[in-house]
C-alpha positions as CSV (number, residue, x, y, z in Angstrom):
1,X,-174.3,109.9,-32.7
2,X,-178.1,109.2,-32.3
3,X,-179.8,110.0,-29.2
4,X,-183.4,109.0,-27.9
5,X,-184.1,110.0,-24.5
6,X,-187.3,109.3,-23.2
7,X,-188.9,111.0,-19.8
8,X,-192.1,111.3,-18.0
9,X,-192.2,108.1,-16.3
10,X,-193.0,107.1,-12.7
11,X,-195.4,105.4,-10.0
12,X,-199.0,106.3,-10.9
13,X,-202.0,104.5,-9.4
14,X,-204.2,102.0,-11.3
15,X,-206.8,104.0,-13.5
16,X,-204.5,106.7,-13.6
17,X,-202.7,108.5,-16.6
18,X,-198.9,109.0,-17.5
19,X,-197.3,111.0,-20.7
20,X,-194.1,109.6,-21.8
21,X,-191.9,111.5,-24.0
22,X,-189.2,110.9,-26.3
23,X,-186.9,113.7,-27.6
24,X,-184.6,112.8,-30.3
25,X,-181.5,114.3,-32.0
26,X,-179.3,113.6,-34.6
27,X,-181.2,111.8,-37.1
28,X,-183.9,113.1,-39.7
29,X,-186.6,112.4,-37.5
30,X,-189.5,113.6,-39.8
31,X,-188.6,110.9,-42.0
32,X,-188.5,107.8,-39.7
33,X,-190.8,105.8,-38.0
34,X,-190.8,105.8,-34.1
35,X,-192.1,103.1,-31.9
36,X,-192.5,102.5,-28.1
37,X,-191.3,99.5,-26.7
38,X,-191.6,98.4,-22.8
39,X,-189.8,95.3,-20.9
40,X,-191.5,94.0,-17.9
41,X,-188.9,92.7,-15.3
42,X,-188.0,88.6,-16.3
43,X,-190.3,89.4,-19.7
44,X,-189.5,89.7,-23.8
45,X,-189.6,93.4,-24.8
46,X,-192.8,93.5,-26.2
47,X,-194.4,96.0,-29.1
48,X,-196.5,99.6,-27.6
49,X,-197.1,101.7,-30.2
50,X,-195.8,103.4,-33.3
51,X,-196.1,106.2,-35.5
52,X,-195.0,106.9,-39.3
53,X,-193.5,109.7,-40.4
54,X,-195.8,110.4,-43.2
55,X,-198.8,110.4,-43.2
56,X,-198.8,109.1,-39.5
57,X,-200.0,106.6,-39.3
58,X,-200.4,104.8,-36.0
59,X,-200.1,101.2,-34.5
60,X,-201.1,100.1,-31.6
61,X,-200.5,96.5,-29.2
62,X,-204.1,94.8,-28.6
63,X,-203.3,95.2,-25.1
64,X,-203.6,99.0,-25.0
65,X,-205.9,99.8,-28.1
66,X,-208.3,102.4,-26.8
67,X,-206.4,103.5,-23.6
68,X,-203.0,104.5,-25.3
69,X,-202.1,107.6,-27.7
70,X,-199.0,107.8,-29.8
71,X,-198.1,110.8,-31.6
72,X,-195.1,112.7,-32.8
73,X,-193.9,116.5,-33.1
74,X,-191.6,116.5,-36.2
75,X,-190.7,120.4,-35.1
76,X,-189.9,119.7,-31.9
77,X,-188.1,115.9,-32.8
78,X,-190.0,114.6,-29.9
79,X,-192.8,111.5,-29.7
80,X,-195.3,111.0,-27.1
81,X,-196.9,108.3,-25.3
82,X,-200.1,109.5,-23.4
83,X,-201.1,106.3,-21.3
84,X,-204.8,106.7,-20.2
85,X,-206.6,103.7,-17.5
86,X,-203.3,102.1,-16.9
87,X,-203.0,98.7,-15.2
88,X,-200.9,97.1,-13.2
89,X,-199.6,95.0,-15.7
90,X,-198.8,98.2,-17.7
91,X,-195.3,98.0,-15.1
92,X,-192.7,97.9,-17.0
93,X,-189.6,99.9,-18.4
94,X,-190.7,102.0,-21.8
95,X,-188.5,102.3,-24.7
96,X,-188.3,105.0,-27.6
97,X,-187.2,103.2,-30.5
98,X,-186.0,105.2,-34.0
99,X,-186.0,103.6,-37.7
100,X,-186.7,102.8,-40.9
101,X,-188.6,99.8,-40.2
102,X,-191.8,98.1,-42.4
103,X,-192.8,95.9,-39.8
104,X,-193.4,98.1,-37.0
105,X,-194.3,95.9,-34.4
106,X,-190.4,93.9,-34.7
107,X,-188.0,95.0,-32.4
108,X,-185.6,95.4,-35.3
109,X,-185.6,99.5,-34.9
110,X,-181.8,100.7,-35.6
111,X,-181.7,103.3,-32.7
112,X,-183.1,102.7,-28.7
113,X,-183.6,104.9,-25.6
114,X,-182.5,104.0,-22.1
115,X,-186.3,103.4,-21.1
116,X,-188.0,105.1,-18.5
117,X,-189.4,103.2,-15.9
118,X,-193.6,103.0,-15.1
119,X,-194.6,101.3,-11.8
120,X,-198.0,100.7,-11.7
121,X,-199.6,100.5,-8.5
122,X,-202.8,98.4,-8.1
């Protein structure tokens, strides 16, 4: 069975930085595309970030374009989230998400983490 289990989140301060991680198993990870996901409490889950398998190419939401950085270890079966100059409205619950998707910014991703949850304070 497919496993994604992310880690690395907590409170942090406004301005501050946070890595996330997401270690998979179970799947052929160097050939999927991974994506980050996050749910704000009474929200829609709502498109991060993803990463191809390769070449890597990356995507990012609008709303964190220039202050987030996705990237993936195919050796390791682990992808990262470093969150730079987060906001309080960065608060939510992020999710590793695993498949072979061609619109990565659809929640229709075959395999989900738990979530790990990033309070932001202000």
């Amino acid at each position: 069975q497919v496993q994604l289990v992310e880690s690395g989140g907590g409170l942090v301060q406004a301005g501050g930085s946070l890595q996330l991680s997401c270690a998979a198993s179970r799947l052929t990870f160097s050939s999927i595309t991974m994506g980050w996901f996050r749910q704000a409490p009474g929200k829609a889950r709502e498109f991060v970030a993803a990463i191809r398998p390769s070449p890597a190419f990356t995507y990012y939401a609008d709303s964190v374009k220039g202050r987030f950085i996705v990237s993936r270890d195919n050796a390791k079966n682990t992808v990262s989230l470093q969150m730079n100059s987060l906001k309080p409205e960065d608060t939510a619950v992020y999710l590793c998400a695993a498949g072979p998707v061609s619109r990565v910014y659809y929640i229709t991703y075959t395999y989900w983490g738990q979530g790990t949850q990033v309070p932001v304070s202000s």
